[in-house]
N, C-alpha and C positions, 0 to 999 in steps of 0.2 A: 266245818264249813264256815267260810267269813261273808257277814251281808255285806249287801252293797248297797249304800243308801242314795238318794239324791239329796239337795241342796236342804233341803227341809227338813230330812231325818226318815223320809219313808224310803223302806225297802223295796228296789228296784230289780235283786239278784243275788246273785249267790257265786260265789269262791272258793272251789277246791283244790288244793293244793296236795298234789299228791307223791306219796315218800319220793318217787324214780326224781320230781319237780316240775311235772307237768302240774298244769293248770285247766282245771273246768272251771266255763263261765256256764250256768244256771239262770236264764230269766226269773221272774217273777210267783212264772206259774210250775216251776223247777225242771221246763224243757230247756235242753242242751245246747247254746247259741253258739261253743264255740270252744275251740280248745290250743292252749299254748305248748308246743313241743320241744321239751329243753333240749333234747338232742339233737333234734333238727334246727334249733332256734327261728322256728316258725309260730305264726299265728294261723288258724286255721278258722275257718268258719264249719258250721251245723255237716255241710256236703263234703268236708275233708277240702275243700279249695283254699292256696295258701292267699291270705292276704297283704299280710307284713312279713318282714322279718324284723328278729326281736320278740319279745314281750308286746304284743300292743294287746293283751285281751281285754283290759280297759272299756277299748270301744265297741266290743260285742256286746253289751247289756244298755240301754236305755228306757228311757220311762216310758213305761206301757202306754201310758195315760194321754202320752204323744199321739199315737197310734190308734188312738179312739177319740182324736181330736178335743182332748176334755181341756 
């Protein structure tokens, strides 16, 4: 798995990349936010809903810390 840092060096998430080329995106707390389907060339969020097409897993991990107004 590859972290995923923010601008300062702290870990926001997690990246698996997996043999088939699918992609898990992993929050923080290493719950499932999202996943990219190479065969499909889709991005998907946590509910299987497409969002992008393409690669955009990128935007499925942000800083927790947002979300607890810190």
């Amino acid at each position: 798995m590859e972290r995923i840092q923010d601008w300062t060096g702290k870990t926001i998430g997690w990246r698996e990349v997996k043999p088939n080329g699918d992609i898990v995106i992993r929050d923080f707390y290493g719950k499932i936010r999202g996943k990219y389907d190479k065969y499909c060339d889709v991005t998907r969020d946590f509910y299987g809903t497409i969002l992008a097409r393409g690669d955009q897993s990128g935007m499925l991990v942000h800083d927790v810390d947002l979300d607890r107004g810190e």
